[in-house]
C-alpha positions as CSV (number, residue, x, y, z in Angstrom):
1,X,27.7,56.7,-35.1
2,X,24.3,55.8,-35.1
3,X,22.0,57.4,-37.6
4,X,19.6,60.0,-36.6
5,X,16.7,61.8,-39.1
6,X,17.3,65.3,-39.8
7,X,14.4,67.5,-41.9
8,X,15.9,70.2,-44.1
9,X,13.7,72.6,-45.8
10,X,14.8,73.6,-49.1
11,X,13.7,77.4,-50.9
12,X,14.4,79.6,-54.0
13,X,12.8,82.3,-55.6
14,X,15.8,83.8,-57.9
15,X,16.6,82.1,-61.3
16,X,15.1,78.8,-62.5
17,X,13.3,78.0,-59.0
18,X,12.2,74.4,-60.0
19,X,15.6,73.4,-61.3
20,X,17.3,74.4,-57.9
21,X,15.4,72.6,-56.2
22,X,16.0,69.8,-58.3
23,X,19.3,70.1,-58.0
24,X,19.0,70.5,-54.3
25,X,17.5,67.5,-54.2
26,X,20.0,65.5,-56.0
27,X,22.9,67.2,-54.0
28,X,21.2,66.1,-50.6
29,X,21.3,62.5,-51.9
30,X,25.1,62.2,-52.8
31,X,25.8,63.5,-49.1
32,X,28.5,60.9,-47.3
33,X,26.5,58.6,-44.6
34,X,23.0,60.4,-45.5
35,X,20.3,59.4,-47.3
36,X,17.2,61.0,-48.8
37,X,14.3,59.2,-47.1
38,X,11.4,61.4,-48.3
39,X,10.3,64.5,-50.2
40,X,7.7,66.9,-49.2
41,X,5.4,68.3,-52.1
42,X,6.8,72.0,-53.3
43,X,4.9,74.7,-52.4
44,X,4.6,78.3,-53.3
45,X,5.2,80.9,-50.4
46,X,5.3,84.5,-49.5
47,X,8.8,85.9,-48.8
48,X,9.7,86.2,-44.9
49,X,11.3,89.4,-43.7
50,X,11.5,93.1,-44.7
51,X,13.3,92.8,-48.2
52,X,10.9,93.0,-51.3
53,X,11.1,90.0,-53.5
54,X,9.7,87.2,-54.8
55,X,7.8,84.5,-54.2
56,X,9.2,81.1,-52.7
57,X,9.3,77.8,-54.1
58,X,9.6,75.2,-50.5
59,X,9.9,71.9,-50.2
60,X,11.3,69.7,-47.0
61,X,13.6,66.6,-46.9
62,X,13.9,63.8,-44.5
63,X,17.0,62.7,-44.5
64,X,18.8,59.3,-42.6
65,X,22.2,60.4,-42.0
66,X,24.9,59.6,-39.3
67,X,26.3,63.4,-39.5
68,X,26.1,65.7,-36.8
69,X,24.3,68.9,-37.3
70,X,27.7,71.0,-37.9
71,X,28.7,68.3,-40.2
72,X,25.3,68.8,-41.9
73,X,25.4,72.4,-42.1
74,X,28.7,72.4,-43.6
75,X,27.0,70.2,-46.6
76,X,24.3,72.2,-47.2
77,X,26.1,75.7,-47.1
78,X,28.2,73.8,-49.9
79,X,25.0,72.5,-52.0
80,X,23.8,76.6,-51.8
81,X,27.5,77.6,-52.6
82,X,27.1,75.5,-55.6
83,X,23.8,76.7,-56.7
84,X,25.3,80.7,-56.8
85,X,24.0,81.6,-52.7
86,X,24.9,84.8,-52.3
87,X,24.8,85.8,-48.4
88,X,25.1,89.7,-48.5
89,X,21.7,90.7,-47.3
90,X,19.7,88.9,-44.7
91,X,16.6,87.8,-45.8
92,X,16.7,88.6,-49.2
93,X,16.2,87.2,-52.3
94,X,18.4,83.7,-53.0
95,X,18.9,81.2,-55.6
96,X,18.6,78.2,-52.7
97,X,18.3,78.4,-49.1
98,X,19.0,75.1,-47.1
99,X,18.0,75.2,-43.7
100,X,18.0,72.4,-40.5
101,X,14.7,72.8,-39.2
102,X,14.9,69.7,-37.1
103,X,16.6,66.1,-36.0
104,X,14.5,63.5,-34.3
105,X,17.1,63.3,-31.5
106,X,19.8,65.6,-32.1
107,X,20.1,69.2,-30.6
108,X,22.3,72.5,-31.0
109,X,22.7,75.6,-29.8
110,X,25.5,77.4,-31.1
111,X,26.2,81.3,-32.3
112,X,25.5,80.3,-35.9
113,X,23.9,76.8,-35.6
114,X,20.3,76.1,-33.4
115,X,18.6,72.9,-33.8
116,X,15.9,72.8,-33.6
117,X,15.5,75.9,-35.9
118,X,14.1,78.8,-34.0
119,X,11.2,79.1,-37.0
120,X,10.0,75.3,-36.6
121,X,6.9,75.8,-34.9
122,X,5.9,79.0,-36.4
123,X,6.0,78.9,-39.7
124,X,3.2,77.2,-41.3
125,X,4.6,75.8,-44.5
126,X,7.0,73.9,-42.4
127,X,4.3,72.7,-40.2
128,X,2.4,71.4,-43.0
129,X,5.6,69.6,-44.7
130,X,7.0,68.0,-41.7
131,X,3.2,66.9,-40.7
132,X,3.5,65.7,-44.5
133,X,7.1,64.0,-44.3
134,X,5.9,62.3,-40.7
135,X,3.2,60.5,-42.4
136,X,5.0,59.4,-45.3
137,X,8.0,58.3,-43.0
138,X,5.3,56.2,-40.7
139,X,3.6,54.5,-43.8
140,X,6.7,53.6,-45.6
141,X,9.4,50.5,-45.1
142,X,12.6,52.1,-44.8
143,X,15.2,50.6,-47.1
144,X,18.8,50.1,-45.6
145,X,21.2,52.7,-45.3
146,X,23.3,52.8,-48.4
């Protein structure tokens, strides 16, 4: 399968914020056929949504990967199962959140899976990290895929 770039935006604000990230991070890189190409600087964010909480740590990925965006989402709901993701309230508070925003070239539209992610254009910290990733990407020599 030919490889394809996917941008995944990573948040927390429960627990040690920084170090799930981190871990995040680290998880993303030991994904089968994927590798991290590029890191976004972490931000701090309002909370989206009607729940009271805290604020948001966000960052974005670039990854290379040869996965499809199912097979994607199935590793990152694992990294957030790993990192105590509890999914009993919609937008509320979580110890990682792991979402697809985009793929250069692949699409989805399925009940629990759109990709492009419905948020990409609208919210502002993503615009400002993939504008940030995008740079970084066109600037740097890509090493081989491991």
């Amino acid at each position: 399968m030919p490889t394809d770039v996917a941008f995944v935006a990573l948040g927390s604000n429960l627990g040690n914020r920084d170090v799930h990230l981190a871990n995040a991070r680290h998880a993303l890189a030991l994904i089968p056929r994927t590798r991290v190409l590029a890191a976004s600087t972490v931000e701090e964010t309002a909370p989206i949504g009607p729940v009271a909480q805290g604020m948001y740590l966000n960052q974005m990925v670039a990854l290379e990967t040869e996965l499809s965006p199912r097979e994607l989402l199935v590793e990152l709901q694992r990294i957030e199962h790993a990192e105590g993701r509890v999914r009993d309230v919609r937008w509320g508070p979580r110890t990682l959140d792991l979402d697809i925003v985009r793929f250069e070239r692949q699409t989805a539209r399925e009940r629990d899976l759109i990709v492009p992610h419905p948020a990409a254009d609208v919210r502002d910290f993503w615009r400002r990290e993939l504008a940030e990733l995008r740079e970084r990407l066109g600037s740097d020599e890509q090493p081989p895929m491991r």
